[in-house]
VOLUMLO-496839 format. One record per residue (C-alpha): x, y, z. Coordinates in pm, 1 decimal. Example, Ala and Ser with C-alpha at 12.3 -4.5 7.8 and 13.67 -1.06 7.14 Angstrom:
BEGIN
PT         xx         yy         zz
PT     1230.0     -450.0      780.0
PT     1367.0     -106.0      714.0
This chain:
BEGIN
PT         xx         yy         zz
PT     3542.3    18212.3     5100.4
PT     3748.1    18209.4     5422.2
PT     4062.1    18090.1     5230.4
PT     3999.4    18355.7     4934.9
PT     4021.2    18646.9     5211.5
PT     4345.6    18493.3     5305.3
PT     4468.6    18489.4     4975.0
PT     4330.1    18872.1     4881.6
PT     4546.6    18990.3     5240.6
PT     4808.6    18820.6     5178.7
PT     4828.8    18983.5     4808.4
PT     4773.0    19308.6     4907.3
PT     4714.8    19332.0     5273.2
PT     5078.8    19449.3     5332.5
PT     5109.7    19793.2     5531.2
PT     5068.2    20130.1     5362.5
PT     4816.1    20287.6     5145.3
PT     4432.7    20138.0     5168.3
PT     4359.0    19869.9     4919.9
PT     4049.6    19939.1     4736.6
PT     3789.7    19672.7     4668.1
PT     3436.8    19675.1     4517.5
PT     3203.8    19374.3     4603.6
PT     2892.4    19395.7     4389.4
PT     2557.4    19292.3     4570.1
PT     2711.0    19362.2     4900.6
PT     2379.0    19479.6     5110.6
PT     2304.9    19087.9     5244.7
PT     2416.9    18746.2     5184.6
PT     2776.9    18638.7     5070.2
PT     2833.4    18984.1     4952.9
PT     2737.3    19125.5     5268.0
PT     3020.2    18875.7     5456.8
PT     3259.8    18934.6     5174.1
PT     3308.3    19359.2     5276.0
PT     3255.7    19277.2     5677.0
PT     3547.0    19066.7     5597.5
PT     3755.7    19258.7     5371.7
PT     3651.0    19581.1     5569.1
PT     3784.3    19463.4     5869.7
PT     4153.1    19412.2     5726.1
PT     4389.3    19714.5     5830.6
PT     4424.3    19897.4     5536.4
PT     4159.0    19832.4     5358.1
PT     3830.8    20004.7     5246.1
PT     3532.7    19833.3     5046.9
PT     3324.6    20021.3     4849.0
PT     2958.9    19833.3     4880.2
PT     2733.6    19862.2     4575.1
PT     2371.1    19742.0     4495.3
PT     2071.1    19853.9     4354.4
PT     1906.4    19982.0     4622.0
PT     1986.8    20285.2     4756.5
PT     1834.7    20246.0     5115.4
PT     1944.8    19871.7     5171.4
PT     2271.4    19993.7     5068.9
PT     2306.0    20299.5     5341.7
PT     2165.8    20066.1     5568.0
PT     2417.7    19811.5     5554.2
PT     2684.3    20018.8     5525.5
PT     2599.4    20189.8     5852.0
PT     2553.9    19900.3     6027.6
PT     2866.4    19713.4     5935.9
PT     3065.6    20082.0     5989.8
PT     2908.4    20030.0     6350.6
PT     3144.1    19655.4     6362.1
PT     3407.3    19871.1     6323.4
PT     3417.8    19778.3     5937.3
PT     3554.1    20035.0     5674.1
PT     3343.0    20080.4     5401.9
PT     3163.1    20297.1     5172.8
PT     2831.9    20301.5     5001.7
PT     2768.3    20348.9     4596.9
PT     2423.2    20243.0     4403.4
PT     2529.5    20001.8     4126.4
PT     2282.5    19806.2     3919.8
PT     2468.0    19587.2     3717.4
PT     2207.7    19579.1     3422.9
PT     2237.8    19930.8     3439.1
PT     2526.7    20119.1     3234.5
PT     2490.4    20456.9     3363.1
PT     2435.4    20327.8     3709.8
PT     2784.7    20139.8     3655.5
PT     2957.6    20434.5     3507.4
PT     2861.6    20668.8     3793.3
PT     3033.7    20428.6     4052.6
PT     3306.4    20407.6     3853.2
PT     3371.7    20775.7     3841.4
PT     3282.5    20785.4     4234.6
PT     3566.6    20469.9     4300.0
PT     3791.7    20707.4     4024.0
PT     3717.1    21036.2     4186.5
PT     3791.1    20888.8     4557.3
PT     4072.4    20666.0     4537.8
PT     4196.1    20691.9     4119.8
PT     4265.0    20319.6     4095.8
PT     4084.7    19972.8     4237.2
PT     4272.7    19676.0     4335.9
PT     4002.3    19398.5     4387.1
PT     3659.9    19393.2     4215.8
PT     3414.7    19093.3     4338.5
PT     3129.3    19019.0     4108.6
PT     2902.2    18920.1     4321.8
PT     2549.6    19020.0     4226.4
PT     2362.2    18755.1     4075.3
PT     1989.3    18646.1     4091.5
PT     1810.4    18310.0     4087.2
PT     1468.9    18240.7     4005.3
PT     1508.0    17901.9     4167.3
PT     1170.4    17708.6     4220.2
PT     1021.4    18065.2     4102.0
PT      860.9    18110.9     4393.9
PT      491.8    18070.3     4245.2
PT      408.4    17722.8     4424.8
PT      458.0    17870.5     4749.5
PT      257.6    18167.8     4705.1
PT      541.4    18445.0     4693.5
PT      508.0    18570.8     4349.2
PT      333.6    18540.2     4032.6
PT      451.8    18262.3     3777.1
PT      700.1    18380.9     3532.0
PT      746.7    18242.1     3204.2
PT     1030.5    18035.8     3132.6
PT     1193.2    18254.8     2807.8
PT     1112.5    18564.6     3063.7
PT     1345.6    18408.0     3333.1
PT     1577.9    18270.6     3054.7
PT     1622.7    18651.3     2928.4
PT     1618.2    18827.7     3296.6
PT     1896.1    18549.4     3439.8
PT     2141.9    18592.0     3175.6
PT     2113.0    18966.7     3111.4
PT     2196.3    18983.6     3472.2
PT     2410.6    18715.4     3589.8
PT     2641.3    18707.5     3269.9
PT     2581.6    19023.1     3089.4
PT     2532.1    19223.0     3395.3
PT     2934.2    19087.6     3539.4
PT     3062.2    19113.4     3194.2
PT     2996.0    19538.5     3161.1
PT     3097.0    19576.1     3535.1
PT     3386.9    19410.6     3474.8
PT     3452.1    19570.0     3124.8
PT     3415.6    19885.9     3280.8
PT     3642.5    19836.6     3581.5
PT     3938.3    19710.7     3393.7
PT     4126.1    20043.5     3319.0
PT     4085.2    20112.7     3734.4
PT     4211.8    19760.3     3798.2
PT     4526.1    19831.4     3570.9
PT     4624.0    20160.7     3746.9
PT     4646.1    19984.2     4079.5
PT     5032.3    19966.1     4176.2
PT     4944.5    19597.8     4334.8
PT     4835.7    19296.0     4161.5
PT     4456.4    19361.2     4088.1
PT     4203.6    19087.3     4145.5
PT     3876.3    19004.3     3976.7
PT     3686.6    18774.5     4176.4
PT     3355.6    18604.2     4024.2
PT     3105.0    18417.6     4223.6
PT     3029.5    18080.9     4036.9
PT     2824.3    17777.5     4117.3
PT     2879.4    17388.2     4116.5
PT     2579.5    17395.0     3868.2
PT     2797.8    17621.5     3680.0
PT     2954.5    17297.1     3534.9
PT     2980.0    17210.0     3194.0
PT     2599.9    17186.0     3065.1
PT     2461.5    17105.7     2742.0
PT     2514.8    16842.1     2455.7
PT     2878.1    16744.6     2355.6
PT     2894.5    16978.7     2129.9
PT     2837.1    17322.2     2334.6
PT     3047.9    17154.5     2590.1
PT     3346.9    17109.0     2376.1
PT     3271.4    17462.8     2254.2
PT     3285.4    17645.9     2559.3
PT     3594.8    17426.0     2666.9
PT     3813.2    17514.4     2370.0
PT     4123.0    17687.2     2470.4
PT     4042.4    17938.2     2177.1
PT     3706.9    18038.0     2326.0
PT     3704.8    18453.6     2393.0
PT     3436.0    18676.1     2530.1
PT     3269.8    18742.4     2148.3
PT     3224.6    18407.3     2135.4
PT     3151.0    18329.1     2486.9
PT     2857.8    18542.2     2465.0
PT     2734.5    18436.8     2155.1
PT     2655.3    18127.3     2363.2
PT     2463.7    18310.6     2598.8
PT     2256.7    18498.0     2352.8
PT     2198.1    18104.9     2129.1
PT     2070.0    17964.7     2501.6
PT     1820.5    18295.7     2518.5
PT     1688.6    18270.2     2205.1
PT     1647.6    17866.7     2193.4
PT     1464.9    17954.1     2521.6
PT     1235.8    18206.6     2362.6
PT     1171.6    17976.9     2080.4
PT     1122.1    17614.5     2327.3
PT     1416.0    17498.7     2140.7
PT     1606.5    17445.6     2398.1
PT     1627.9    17114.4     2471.6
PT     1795.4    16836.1     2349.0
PT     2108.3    17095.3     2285.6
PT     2049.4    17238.3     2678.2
PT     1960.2    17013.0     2933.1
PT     1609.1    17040.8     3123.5
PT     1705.9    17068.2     3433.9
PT     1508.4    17237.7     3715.9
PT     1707.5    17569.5     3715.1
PT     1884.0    17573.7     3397.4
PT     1890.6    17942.7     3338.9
PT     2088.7    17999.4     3644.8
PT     2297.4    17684.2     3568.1
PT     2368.9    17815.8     3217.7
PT     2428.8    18163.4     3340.2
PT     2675.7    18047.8     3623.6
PT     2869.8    17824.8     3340.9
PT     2892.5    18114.3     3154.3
PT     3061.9    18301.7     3443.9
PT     3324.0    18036.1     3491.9
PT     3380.3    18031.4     3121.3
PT     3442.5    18398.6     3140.8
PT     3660.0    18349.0     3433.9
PT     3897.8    18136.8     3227.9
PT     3895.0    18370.0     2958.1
PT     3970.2    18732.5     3116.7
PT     4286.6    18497.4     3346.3
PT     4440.9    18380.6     3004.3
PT     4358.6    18765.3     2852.1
């Protein structure tokens, strides 16, 4: 991550107007570190977004107390008008953005049930809830970001958070699929939406492999597929 900020201030960290960024998921975690660190750069503000509203404010004021520049916006990324109403904010404040990090992601991991935390959830439930947010979640934010990305006068970033499980998973055949040099975003999510409904249907496997947390493996592949798709686009 260290090396990425580098990168991102040496792109657009020259004197002059602020750059704008927007790091989804930035009230804790990686996305918390990501605007202390960009918000810290002279010239630079961050616009932090999550879902909730109070974790938000709260981390915003206490990385503004570090001396970081930032501003707060509630963003749900499985939520359109939640997505369009920070958009018009980051349009209404500063007309263009020039770095949007897709952070926000969720993993139900060991799903929490054998150590007491929550209740079990069913596999297709976590199948459905990890890709709607993880890939279909960063696809509309990003969707609906491009035209502010395109009016920035530097070169704009998109930065997505991805996953050594993200790698290639699957049977030969979905792994040449998602490889092809032809692959776009209608297809791209077609594979999501096949891996949901084999889920659903415990048809999954042999065509997906079993591992322990393959919905967030699948949904992080999909996010470096997508990657290589909107660079060549």
């Amino acid at each position: 991550m260290l090396r990425w900020l580098a990168l991102f201030g040496s792109v657009i960290g020259a004197a002059g107007m602020q750059r704008v960024a927007l790091v989804t998921g930035g009230n804790k975690g990686i996305g918390k570190e990501i605007v202390r660190q960009i918000g810290l750069l002279p010239d630079h503000v961050v616009v932090l977004t999550c879902r909730n509203e109070e974790r938000g404010n709260a981390a915003m004021e206490e990385l503004r107390a570090e001396g970081c520049n930032c501003v707060f916006s509630r963003l749900d990324i499985t939520d359109w008008d939640s997505i369009c109403a920070t958009r018009a904010f980051v349009e209404a404040q500063f007309g263009r953005l020039d770095a949007l990090v897709n952070n926000a992601a969720i993993s139900f991991g060991d799903d929490g049930a054998m150590y007491g935390r929550r209740d079990y959830t069913p596999f297709p439930v976590r199948a459905r809830t990890t890709i709607d947010v993880n890939y279909f979640g960063t696809l509309c934010v990003t969707d609906a970001f491009l035209p502010l990305l395109r009016a920035s006068d530097w070169s704009p970033r998109i930065v997505n958070l991805a996953s050594s499980v993200g790698s290639l998973r699957g049977s030969a055949e979905i792994q040449q699929y998602i490889s092809s040099p032809s692959l776009d975003k209608q297809m791209l999510t077609q594979l999501m939406y096949d891996f949901v409904g084999s889920a659903e249907a415990g048809t999954h496997t042999p065509r997906w492999p079993n591992t322990p947390n393959i919905c967030y493996d699948v949904s992080k592949m999909g996010i470096k597929a997508l990657t290589r798709v909107l660079a060549r686009d």
